[in-house]
C-alpha positions in Angstrom: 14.2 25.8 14.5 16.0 22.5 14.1 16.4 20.3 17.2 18.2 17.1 16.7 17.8 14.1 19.2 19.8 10.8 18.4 20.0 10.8 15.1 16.4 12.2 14.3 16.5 16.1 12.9 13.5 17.5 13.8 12.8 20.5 10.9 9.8 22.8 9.9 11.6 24.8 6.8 13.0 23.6 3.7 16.7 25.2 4.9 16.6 23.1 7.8 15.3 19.7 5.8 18.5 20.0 3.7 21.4 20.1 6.4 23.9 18.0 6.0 23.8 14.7 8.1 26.2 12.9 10.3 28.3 10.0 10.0 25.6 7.6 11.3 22.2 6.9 9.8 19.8 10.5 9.5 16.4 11.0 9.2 15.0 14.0 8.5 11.3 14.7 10.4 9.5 17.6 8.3 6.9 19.3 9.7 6.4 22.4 7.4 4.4 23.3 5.1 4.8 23.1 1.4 8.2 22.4 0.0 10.8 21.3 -2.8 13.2 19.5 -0.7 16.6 18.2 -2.0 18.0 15.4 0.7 22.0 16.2 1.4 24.4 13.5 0.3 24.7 11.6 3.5 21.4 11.8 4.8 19.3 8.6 4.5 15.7 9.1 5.3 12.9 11.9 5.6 9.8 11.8 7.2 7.2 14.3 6.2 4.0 12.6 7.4 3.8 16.0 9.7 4.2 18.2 6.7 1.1 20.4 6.3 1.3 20.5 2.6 2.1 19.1 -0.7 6.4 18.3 -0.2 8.6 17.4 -3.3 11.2 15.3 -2.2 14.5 14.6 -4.1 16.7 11.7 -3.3 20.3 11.2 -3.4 22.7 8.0 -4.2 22.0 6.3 -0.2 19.4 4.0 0.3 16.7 6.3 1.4 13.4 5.8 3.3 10.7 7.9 2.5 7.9 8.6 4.3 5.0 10.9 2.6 2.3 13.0 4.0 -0.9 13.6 3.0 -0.2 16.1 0.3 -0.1 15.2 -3.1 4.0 14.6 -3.2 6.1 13.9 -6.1 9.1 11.5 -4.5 12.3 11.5 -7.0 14.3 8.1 -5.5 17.7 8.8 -7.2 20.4 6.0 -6.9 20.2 3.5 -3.9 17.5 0.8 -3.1 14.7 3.0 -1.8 11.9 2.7 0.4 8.4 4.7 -0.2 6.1 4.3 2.6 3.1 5.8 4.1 -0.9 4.7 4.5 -2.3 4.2 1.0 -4.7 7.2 1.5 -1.4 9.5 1.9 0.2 7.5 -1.3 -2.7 7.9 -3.2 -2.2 10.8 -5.9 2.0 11.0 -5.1 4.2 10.2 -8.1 7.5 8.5 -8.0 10.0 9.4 -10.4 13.5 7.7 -11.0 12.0 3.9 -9.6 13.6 1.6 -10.5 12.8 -2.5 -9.9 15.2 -2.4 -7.0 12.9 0.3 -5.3 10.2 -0.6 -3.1 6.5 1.2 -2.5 4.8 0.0 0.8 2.0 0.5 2.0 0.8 0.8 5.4 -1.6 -0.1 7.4 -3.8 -2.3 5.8 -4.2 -6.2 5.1 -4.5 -7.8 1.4 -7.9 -8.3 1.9 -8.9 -4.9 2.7 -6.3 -3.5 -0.1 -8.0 -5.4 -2.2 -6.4 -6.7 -5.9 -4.3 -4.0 -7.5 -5.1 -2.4 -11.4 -2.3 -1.4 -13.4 -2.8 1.0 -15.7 -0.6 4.3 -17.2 1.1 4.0 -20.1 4.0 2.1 -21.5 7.0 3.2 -19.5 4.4 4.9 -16.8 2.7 2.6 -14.8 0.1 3.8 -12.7 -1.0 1.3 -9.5 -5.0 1.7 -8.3 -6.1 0.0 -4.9 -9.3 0.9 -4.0 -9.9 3.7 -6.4 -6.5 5.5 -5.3 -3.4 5.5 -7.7 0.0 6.0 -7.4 2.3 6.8 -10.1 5.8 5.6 -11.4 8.5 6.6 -13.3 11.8 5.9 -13.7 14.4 4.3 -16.6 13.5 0.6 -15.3 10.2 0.6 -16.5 10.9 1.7 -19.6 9.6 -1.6 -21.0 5.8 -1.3 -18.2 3.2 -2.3 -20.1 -0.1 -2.0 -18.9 -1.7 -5.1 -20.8 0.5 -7.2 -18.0 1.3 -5.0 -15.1 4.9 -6.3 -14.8 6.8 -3.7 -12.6 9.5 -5.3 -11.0 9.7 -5.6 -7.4 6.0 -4.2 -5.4 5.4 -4.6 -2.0 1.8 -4.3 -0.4 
């Protein structure tokens, strides 16, 4: 059932995750279980931290905020300056598709020191980020140009 309080939409089925939002700022809070989840038009963020599995999330042309789970999730940003956030052990293993150098990744929950230096690796146009043995992939037509040998991927934030 969907409950919404404020401006938080409480949801535990992919139906219920893609309602429409209101006039002011939305977030979704997803507590199902696995999922392909397509974000309406006016709804700006989606929290599936509670999810109990693996939750594909599409984006739309807002500025989203995206908070992933633990399941390996594959986060397509769309248009919009977007936020992907979560604790590196939930980020490890997602993929972001459609990031471009005006998206963000952060990760939460830990200090530089313990994160450690990052490695870049992937391939040209797909770089993958390691900390600590856990990667995160990116995609997207702004990193077209990624090349591993330098690690240049626009705008990062650990």
């Amino acid at each position: 059932d969907i409950e919404a309080f404020g401006n938080e939409v409480f949801a535990d089925t992919e139906q219920e995750a893609e309602a429409p939002g209101t006039t002011n700022l939305d977030t979704i809070i997803y507590t199902g279980g696995e999922a392909d989840i397509q974000l309406a038009s006016d709804v700006e963020n989606i929290d599936v931290s509670g999810a109990t599995g693996a939750v594909d999330i599409d984006g739309n042309a807002l500025d989203n905020v995206v908070t992933v789970g633990a399941g390996v999730n594959k986060i397509t940003t769309g248009a919009g300056m977007d936020s992907v956030r979560g604790p590196l052990d939930d980020l490890a293993g997602d993929e972001i598709t459609d990031f471009s150098t005006e998206d963000e990744v952060i990760i939460e929950g830990v200090t530089l020191a313990a994160l450690g230096a990052p490695g870049f690796g992937g391939a040209l146009g797909a770089p993958e980020i390691t900390f600590n043995g856990k990667t995160i992939k990116l995609s997207g037509p702004d990193l077209a140009d990624y090349d591993p040998a330098d690690g240049e991927i626009g705008r990062a934030h650990v």
